[in-house]
N, C-alpha and C positions, 0 to 999 in steps of 0.2 A: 630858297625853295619854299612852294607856297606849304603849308600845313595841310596834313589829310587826314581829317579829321573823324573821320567813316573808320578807321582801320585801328584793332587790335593791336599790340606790340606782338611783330614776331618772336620764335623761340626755339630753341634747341638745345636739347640735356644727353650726356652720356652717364652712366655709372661709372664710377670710379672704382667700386668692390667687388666687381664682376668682370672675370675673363670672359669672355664669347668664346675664345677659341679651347675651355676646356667643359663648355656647356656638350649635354646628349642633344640638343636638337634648341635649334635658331628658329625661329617664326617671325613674320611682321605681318602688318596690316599697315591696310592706307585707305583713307576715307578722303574720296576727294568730293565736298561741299559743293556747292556755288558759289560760295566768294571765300571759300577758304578750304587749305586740303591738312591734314592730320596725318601723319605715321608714327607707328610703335613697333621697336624691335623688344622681342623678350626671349632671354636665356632660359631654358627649361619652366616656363612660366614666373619669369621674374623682369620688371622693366628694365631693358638695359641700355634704352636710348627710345627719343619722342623728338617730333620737330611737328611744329603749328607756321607754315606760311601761310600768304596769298596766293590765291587763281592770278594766275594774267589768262591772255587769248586764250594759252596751250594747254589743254589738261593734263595732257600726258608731261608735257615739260611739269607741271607741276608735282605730280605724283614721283616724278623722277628725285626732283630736287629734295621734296618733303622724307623721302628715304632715305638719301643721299646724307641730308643733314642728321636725319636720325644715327646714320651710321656714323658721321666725323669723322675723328682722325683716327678709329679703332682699327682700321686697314681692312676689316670687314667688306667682302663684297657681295653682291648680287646670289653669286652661285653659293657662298656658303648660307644661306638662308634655305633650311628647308620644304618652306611654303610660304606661300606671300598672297594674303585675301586681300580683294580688292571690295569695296564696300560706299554708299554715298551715293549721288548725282550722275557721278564721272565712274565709277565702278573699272565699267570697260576698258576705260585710258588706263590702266594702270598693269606696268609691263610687266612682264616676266610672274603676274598673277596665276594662282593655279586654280582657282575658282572666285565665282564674285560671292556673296553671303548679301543678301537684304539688312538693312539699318535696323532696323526693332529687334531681332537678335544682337545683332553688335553691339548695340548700345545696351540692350540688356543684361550680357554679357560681361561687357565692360564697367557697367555698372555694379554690377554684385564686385567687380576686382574693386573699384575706387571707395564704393559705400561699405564694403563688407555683406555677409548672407542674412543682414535685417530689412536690405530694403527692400520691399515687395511692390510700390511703384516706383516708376522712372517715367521723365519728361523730359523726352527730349525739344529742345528749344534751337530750332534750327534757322539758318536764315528764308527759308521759302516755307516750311513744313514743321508743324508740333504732331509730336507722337505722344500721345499716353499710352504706357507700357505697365501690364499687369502681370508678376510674377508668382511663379507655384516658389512655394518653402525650400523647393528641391531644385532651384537653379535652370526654370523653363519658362517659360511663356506662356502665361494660361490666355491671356488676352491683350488687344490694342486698339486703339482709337485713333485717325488721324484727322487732321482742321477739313472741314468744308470747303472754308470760302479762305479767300487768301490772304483775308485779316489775320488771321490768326497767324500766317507765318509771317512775323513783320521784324524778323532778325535785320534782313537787308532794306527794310523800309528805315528802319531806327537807322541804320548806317546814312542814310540817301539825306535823313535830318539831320545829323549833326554836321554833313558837311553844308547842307544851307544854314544851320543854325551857326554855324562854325561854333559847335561846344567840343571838346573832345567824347570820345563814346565811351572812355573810362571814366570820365567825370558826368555823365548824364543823366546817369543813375540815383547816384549820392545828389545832388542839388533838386532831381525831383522830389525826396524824401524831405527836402527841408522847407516846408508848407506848414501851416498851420491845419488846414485839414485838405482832403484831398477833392480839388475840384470837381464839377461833371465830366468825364468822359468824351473824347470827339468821337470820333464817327467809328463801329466796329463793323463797319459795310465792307469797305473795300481800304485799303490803304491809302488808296488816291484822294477819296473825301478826307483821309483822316490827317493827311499831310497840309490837304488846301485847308483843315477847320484850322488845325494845328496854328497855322502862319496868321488864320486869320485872327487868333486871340491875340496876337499883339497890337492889334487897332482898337482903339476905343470908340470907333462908330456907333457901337450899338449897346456901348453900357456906358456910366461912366465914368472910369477908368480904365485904363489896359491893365492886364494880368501882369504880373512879374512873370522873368524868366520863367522860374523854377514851378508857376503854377504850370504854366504852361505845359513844360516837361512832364507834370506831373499829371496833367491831362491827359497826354499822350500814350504815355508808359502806361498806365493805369486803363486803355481802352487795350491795349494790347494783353494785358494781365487778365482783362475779362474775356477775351476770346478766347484765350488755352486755357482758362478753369472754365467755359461749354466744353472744350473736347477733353478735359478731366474728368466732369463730369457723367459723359457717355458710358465711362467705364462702369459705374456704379448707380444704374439711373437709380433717383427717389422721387420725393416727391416733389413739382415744382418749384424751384428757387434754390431747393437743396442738393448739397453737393456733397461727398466725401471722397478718402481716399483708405487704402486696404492699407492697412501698418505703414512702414516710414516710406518717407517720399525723399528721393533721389532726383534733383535736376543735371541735366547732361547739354551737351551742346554750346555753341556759342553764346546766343542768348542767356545763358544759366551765369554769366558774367553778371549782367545787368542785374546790380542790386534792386532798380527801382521795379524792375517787373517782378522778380524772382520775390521780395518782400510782399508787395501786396499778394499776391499768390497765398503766398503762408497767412497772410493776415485773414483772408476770405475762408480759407480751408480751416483757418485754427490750428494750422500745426505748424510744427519746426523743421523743415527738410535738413536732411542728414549734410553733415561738412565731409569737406575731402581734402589733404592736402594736394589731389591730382587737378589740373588743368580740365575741365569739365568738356573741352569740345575735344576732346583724346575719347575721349567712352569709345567712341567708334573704330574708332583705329586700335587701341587695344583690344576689345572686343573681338576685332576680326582677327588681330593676331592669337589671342586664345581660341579663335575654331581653327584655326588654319593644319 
């Protein structure tokens, strides 16, 4: 079977210390992506199962399965589920939902669950779409930011690379980090320049040497790292060139995997975004299950 090398390892967890069936009230959420769908079931506001697949064709086939897996073998079904937020892309596909909720709550939401009630921003890093997410003390939304131009969501462009690059996309991160210093930048226009500049550093036409791998990578990651610190930025304009961010910074989303964007990010800002031991592209699907 050939290697596809675009794709996340899938995953699904149940609790083992939680009945459901003597919880007061069952909730989920499901965030169905673009190239990937999330669900969270929680017992009385407690995780008590998550499942992270793949979209195929069907969104509603996905949103189904992504639930499905979340619930296991707990014999848990549909009907005992007291609300089910649908949230993401696909919002709509997703059955037996009693409302849809918008992603910059979910994820903000979800995010004060995984960071705890110090983080006041959140970035979400999605494959189409970055959100900077600015939070009140008090668990709201004071404000958001989302990308312009479609550089900036280049979750699913990174995936579209490494299966030309055939690197895997859990390793593409870490190997861009291992430079000596960080090349110039390709293209933060469009993804499409940034894909052709990308390939083309590996010809030494025009310099002379070719780049290593790992420059290369690190060209890349690194043009995408500066398009969602402009839309960090917005949150907080200053003066020219300068950027900051409101108390601790929270990454969410798939992208929030990639060490090589998520690093330079912190490096630019000067800070340290908060750890989680939660799965980062869950924010939104937990998220939706805590409004539900």
């Amino acid at each position: 079977m050939t290697q596809d090398y675009r794709k996340w390892p899938e995953s699904s967890w149940q609790s083992t210390a939680i009945d459901w069936r003597k919880a007061e009230r069952v909730t989920a959420g499901v965030d169905v992506g673009t190239t990937g769908t999330q669900a969270a079931i929680l017992c009385d506001g407690q995780l008590f199962g998550c499942a992270s697949i793949r979209n195929g064709a069907d969104f509603r086939k996905a949103a189904d399965a992504a639930i499905g897996q979340a619930m296991g073998a707990s014999g848990m079904q549909a009907s005992d589920i007291a609300g089910i937020v649908g949230t993401g892309w696909g919002s709509r596909h997703v059955a037996h939902a009693s409302q849809t909720i918008d992603e910059v709550h979910c994820h903000a939401k979800g995010a004060r669950f995984m960071f705890g009630p110090e983080v006041t921003t959140v970035v979400d890093l999605g494959a189409q779409t970055t959100k900077a997410i600015r939070l009140h003390n008090w668990d709201r939304v004071l404000d958001f930011m989302m990308n312009d131009k479609c550089a900036t969501g280049m979750g699913r462009n990174i995936e579209i690379l490494c299966d030309i690059l055939q690197v895997p996309i859990e390793e593409i991160g870490e190997k861009s980090l291992d430079v000596k210093m960080d090349p110039e930048p390709v293209s933060t226009t469009c993804f499409a320049f940034a894909d052709t500049e990308t390939i083309g550093l590996f010809r030494s036409d025009f310099r002379e040497e070719a780049m290593t791998p790992n420059d290369v990578y690190a060209a890349h990651l690194y043009a995408v790292a500066w398009r969602i610190l402009g839309t960090i930025g917005k949150l907080q304009p200053l003066d020219v060139g300068d950027i900051a961010v409101y108390g601790e910074l929270g990454f969410t989303g798939g992208l929030a995997k990639n060490v090589g964007v998520t690093a330079r990010i912190e490096r630019e800002l000067g800070v340290t975004a908060l750890k989680s031991a939660y799965d980062p592209q869950l924010a939104g699907a937990i998220g939706a299950a805590l409004l539900a």
